[in-house]
C-alpha positions in Angstrom: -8.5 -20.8 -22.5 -11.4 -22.4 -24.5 -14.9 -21.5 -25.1 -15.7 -25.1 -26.3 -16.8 -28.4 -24.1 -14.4 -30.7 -24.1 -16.0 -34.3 -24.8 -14.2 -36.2 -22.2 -15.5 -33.6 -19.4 -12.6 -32.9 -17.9 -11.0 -29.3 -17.4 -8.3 -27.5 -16.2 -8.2 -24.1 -14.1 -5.3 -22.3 -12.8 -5.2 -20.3 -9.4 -2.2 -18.3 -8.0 -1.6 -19.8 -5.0 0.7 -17.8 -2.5 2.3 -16.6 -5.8 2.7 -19.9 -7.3 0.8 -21.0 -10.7 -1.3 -24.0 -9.3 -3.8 -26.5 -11.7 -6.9 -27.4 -10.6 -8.5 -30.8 -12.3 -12.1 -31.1 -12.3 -15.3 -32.9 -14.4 -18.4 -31.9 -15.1 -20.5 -33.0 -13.0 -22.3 -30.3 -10.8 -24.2 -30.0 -8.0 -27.8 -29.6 -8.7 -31.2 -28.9 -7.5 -33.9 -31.6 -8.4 -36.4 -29.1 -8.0 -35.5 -25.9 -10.1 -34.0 -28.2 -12.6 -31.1 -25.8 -12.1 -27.5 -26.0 -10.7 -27.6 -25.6 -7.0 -25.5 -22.5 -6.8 -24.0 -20.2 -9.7 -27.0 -20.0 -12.6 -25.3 -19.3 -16.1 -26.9 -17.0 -18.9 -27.9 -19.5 -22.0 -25.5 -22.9 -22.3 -22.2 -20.8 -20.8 -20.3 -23.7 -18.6 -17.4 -21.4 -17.9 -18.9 -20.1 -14.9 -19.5 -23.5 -13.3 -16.2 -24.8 -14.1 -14.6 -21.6 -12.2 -17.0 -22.2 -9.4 -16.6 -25.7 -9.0 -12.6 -25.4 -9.3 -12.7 -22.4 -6.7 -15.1 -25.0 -4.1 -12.0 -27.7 -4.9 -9.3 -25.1 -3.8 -11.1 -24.5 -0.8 -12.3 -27.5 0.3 -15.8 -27.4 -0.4 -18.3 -25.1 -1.6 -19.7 -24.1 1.4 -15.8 -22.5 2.2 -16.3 -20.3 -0.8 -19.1 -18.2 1.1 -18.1 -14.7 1.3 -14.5 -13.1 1.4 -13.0 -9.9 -0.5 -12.6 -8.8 -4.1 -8.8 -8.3 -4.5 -9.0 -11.9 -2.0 -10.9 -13.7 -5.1 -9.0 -11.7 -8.0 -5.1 -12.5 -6.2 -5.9 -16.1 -6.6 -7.2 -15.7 -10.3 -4.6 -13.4 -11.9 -0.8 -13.2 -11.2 -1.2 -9.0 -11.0 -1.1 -7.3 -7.2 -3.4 -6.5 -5.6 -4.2 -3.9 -2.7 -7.1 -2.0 -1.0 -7.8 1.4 0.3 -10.3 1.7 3.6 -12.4 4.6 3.0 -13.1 4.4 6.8 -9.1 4.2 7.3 -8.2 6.8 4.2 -4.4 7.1 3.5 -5.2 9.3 1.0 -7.8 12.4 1.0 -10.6 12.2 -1.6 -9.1 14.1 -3.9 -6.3 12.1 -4.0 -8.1 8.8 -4.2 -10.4 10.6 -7.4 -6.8 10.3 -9.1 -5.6 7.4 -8.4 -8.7 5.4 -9.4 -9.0 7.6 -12.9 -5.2 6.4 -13.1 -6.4 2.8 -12.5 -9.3 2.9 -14.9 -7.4 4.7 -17.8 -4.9 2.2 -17.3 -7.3 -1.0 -17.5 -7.0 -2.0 -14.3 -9.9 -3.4 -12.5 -11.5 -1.9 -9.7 -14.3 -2.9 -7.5 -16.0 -1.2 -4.6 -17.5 -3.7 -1.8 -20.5 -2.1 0.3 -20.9 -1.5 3.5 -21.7 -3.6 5.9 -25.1 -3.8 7.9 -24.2 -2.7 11.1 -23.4 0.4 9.9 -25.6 3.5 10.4 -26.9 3.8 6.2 -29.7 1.8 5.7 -28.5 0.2 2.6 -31.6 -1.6 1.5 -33.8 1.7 1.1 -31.0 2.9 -1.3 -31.0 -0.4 -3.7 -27.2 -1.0 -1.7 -26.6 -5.0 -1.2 -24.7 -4.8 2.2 -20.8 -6.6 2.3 -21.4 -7.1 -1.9 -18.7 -6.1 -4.7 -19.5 -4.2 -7.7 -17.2 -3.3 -10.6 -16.2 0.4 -11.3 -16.1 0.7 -15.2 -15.7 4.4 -15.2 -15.5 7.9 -13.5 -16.1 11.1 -14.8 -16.6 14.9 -14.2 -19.4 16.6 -15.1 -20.6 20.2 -15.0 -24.1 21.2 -14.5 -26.0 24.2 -14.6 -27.3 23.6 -11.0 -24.1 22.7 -9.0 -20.9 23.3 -11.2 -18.8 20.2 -11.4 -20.3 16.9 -10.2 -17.7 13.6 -9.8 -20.0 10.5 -11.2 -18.9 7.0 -10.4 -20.5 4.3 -12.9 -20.6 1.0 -11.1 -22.2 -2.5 -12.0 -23.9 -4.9 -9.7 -22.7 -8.2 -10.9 -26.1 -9.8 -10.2 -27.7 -7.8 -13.6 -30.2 -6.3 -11.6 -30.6 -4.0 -8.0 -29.3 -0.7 -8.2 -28.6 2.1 -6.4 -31.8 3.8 -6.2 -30.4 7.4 -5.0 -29.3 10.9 -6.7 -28.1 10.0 -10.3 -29.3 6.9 -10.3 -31.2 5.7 -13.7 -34.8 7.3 -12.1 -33.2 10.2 -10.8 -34.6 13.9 -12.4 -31.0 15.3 -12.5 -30.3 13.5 -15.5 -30.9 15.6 -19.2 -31.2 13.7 -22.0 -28.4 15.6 -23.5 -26.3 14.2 -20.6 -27.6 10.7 -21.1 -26.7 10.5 -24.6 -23.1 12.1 -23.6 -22.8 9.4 -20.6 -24.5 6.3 -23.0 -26.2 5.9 -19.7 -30.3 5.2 -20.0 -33.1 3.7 -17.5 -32.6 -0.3 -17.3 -32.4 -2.9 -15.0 -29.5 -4.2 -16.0 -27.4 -3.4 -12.5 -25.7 -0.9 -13.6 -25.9 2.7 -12.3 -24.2 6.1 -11.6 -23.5 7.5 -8.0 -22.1 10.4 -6.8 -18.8 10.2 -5.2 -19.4 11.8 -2.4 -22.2 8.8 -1.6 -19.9 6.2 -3.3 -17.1 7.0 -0.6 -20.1 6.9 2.4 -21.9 3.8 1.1 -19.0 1.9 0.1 -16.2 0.9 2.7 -13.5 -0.2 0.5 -11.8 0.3 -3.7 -9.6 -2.6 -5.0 -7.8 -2.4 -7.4 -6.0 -5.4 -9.4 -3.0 -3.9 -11.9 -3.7 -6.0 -14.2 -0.9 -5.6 -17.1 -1.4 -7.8 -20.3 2.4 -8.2 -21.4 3.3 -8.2 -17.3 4.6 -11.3 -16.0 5.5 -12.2 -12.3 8.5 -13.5 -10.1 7.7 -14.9 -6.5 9.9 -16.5 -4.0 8.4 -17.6 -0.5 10.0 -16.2 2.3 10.2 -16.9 5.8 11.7 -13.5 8.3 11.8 -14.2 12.4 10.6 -11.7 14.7 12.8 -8.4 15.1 14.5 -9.1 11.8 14.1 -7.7 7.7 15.1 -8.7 4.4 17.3 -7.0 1.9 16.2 -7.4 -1.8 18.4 -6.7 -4.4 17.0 -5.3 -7.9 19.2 -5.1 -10.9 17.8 -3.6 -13.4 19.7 -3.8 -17.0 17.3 -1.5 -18.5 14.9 1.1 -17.7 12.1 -0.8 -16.9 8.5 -0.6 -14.7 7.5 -2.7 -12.2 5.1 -3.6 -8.8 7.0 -4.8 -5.9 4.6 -6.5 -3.7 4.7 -8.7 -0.1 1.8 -10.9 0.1 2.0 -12.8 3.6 0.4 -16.2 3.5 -3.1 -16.1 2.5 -5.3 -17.7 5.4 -8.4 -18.3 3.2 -6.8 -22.2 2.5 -5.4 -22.3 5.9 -6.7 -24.6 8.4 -7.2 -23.7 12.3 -5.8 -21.8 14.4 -4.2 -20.0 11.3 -7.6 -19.5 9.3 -8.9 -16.4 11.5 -5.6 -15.0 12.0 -5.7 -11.1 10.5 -2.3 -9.8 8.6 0.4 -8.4 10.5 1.6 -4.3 9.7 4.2 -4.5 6.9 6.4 -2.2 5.3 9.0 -1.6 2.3 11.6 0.9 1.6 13.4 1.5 -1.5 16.6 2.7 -2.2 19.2 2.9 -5.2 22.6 2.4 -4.5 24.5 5.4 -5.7 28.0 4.7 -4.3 30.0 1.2 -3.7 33.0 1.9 -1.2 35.7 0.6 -0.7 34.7 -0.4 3.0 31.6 -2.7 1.3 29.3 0.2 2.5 27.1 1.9 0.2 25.7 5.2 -0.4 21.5 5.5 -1.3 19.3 7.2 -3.0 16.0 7.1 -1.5 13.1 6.5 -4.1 10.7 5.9 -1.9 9.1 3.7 0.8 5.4 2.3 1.7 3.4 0.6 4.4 0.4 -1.1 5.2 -2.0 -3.1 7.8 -3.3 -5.1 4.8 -2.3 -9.0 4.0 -0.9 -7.4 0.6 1.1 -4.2 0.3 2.0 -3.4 -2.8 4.3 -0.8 -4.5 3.8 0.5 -7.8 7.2 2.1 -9.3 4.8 4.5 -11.4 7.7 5.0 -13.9 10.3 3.8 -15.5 13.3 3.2 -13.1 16.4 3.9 -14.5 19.4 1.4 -15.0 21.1 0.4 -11.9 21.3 -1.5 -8.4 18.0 -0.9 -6.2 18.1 -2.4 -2.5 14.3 -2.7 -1.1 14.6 -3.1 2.8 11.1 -6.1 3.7 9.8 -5.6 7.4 6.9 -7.4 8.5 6.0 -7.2 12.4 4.2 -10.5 12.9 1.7 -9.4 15.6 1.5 -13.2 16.4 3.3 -16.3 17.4 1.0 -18.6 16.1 1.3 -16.7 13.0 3.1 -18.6 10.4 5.9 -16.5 9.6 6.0 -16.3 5.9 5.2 -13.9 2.9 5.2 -13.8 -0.6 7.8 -11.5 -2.5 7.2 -10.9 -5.7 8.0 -8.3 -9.0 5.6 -8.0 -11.9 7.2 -6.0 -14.9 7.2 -6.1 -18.8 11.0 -7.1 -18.0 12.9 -9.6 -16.4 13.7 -8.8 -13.3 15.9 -11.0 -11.0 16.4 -10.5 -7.3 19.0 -11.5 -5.0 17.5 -11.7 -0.8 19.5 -11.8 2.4 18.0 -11.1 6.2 19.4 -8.9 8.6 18.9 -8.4 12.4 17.1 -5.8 13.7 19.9 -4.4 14.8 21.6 -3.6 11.2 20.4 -0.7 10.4 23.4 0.8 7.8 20.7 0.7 5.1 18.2 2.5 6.8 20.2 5.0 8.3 21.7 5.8 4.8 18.6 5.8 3.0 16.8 8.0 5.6 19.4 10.4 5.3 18.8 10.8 1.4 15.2 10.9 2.4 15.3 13.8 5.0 17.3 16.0 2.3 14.7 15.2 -0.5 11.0 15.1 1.8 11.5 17.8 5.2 12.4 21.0 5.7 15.7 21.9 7.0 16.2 23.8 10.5 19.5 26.2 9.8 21.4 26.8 12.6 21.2 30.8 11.3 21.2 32.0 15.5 24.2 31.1 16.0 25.9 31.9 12.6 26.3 28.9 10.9 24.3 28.5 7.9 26.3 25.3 6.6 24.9 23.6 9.8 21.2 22.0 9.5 18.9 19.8 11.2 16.3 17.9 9.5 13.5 16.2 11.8 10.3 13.9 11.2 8.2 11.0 11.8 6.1 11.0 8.7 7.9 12.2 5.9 9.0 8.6 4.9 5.7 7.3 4.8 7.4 4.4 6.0 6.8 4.8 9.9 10.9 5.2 10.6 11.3 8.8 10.9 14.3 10.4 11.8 16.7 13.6 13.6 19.5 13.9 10.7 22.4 16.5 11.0 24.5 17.5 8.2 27.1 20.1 9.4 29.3 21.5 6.0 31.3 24.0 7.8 34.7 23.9 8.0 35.3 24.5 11.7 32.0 25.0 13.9 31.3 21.6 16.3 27.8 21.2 16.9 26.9 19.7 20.2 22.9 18.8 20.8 21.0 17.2 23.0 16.9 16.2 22.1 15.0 15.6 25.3 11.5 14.2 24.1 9.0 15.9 26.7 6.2 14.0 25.3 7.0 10.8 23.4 4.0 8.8 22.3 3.6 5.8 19.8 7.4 6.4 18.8 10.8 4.4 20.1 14.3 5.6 19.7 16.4 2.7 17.5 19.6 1.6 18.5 22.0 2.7 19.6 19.6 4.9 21.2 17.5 4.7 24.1 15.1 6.2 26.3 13.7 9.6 25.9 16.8 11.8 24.5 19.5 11.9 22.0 22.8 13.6 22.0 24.8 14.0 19.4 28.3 15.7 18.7 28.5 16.3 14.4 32.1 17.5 13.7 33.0 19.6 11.1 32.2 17.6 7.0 30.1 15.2 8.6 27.1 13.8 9.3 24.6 11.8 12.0 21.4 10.6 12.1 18.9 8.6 15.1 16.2 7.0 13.8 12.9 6.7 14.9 10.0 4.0 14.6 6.2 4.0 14.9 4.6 1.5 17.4 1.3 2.7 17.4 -1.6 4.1 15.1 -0.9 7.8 16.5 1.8 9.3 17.8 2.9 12.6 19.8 5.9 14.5 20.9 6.7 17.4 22.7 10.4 17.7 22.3 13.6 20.6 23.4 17.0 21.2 21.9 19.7 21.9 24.0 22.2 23.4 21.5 26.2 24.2 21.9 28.5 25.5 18.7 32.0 25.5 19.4 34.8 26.7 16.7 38.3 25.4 16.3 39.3 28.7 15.1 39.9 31.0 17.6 38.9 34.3 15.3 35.7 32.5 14.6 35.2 31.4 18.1 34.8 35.1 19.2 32.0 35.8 17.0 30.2 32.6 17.7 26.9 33.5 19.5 26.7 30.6 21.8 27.6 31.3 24.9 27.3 27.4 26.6 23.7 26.4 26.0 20.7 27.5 24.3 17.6 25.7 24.0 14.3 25.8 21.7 10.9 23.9 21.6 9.2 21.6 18.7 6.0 19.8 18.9 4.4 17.6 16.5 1.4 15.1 15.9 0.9 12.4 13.5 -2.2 10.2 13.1 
């Protein structure tokens, strides 16, 4: 990068394009407005040229200017940096507020950069009254707790309008009478137009629909292979790691922005990953996993942050992405950015392979929900573990594990109520039966098909021992039969 003019007026600019390094050639010649004696769209601050290069290198990659009107944050930012990117919808939350306080002090002490855009006009804020630009980004340079004699601890967010000037005009902004000057000079915060203010976070999370974040990571660099999956089918991606290392695993599907119609308007499909470590190589070729942990996402970008250092070893991370369209071109960007090299091996399965899942599930049942103990009927080594949410993955699951040495456990799951959920194969319908013999284990798994989902369900249950002593104790006496219900939004 230079700060200088070059002579010959020629210039350079490189975009990530689907996560592929791309140059952009331009000149210097702007457009311009004969009667400001100005150039017709960004203006610059003293003889800077940067700005119009960017802009006019953006317009080329887009087909013109007029196609670079609007869009998102991370959007812009994915195309200028190789880091991820992703977004969380405060109307949408994954998270509760708390949470999302932590993960953007995370961000911020970690450099990243995070924006919040506005929101837009239609909603029921009147954004102008409170110095809010409506569908407009501004940068988050910093949060912070503060305690006040008034009303005990008070979470600040300092944000920057990128225009230099129009500012939030509300409580703890630069006019407002809760600030002290003893707090100002603690903050460095003082009255200027300058577009840059302080809002509560309570008003940031109501005024503002959405926080990106880019993990920007100087020393990071990123791998990318385009890959296209069918309908009703996943990928496998193999990560060997030869030292301890951290890393984003991210799967960008095709960015419409450069797309021409009917793909242009086309939103992004749900998408999910779920990562496992292989613990075990049989002899068969089958594996045993570790489940580290699993992600998933209505966004165009879903991205998943190891937040440590992995150790040495095999990971497998299982890529689903239900294109909601058939006009939808079928493709997504996979990519890992670490401090390390990292290479990755891919191969696509059918939807009906699920060995990976129902192996990693299983490590994920025993690590994430509580266990059901068959304890009625006198067998403590027997246990159940049920869910559709723990995976935070959308596959939940009805694992057994039965340790004992000679108790058969014979059950039957009739869903009463089965909403927004589907039984995999091999099952089907509305029930599952299962018979777990004695040092072994079984699992059905479950999958989310819609936003909220519902079950009413009944265990029919039957114990039966091989040992003949044991079998008189045994409190089952045929069948016996509990309830479970459940809702997940």
């Amino acid at each position: 990068m230079t700060t200088e003019p070059n002579p010959a007026g020629i210039y350079i600019v490189k975009f990530y394009v689907n996560g592929t390094c791309k140059e952009i050639t331009i000149d210097d010649y702007f457009p311009y407005d004969p009667k400001t004696r100005k150039p017709a769209f960004t203006q610059t601050q003293g003889n800077e040229i940067w700005v119009l290069i960017l802009e006019k290198a953006w317009a080329k990659l887009n087909g013109s200017y007029e196609n670079t009107i609007s869009g998102l944050t991370n959007d812009a930012l994915s195309f200028l940096l190789p880091s991820p990117s992703s977004v969380i919808d405060h109307c949408y939350p994954k998270y509760n507020e708390e949470q999302m306080w932590n993960m953007i002090d995370n961000w911020e002490n970690k450099g990243h950069i995070v924006c919040g855009s506005s929101q837009t006009e239609d909603t029921k804020q009147d954004m102008s009254k409170v110095g809010i630009v409506s569908m407009h980004a501004y940068t988050i340079s910093e949060i912070v707790e503060i305690h006040t004699s008034t009303e005990g601890k008070i979470k600040l967010v300092r944000m920057r309008n990128p225009w230099g000037h129009h500012e939030w005009d509300g409580e703890w902004s630069d006019k407002s009478s809760k600030w002290t000057p003893k707090l100002r000079k603690k903050l460095n915060y003082y009255e200027k137009d300058d577009g840059e203010f302080f809002i509560s976070y309570p008003d940031y999370l109501t005024y503002y629909r959405t926080t990106s974040v880019t993990h920007f990571e100087p020393h990071y660099e990123i791998s990318s292979i385009i890959l296209k999956q069918a309908k009703s089918s996943f990928h496998h991606v193999e990560v060997s790691l030869k030292e301890s290392t951290h890393f984003y695993f991210s799967v960008e599907q095709i960015n419409p922005r450069l797309m021409k119609a009917p793909f242009k308007n086309i939103q992004p499909s749900p998408s999910r990953i779920i990562i496992g470590k292989v613990t075990e190589e049989q002899k068969s070729g089958n594996r045993k996993y570790e489940f580290i942990d699993a992600c998933f996402s209505y966004d165009q970008i879903l991205v998943w942050d190891s937040k440590t250092q992995l150790d040495i070893g095999c990971y497998v991370i299982f890529i689903e992405v239900e294109w909601s369209s058939d006009s939808q071109v079928h493709e997504y960007v996979a990519s890992v950015y670490s401090d390390n090299e990292v290479k990755f091996g891919i191969r696509e399965s059918t939807g009906l392979n699920h060995i990976f899942l129902e192996e990693v599930m299983k490590s994920c049942a025993k690590q994430r929900t509580e266990k059901y103990v068959y304890n009625d009927y006198k067998q403590p080594d027997i246990h159940r573990y049920m869910s559709i949410k723990d995976s935070q993955s959308d596959y939940g699951y009805v694992y057994y594990e039965n340790n004992s040495k000679s108790a058969i456990l014979e059950e039957k799951v009739h869903f009463n109520e089965m909403e927004g959920f589907t039984l995999l194969f091999p099952y089907k319908g509305d029930s599952i039966s299962v018979t777990v013999q004695p040092g072994e284990s079984t699992i059905a798994l479950l999958k989310r098909v819609e936003n909220k989902t519902k079950f009413a369900c009944s265990f029919y249950t039957s114990i039966k021992e091989n040992n003949l002593d044991l079998a008189k104790e045994a409190v089952s006496k045929g069948e016996k039969s509990n309830i479970e219900k459940g809702e997940y939004a």
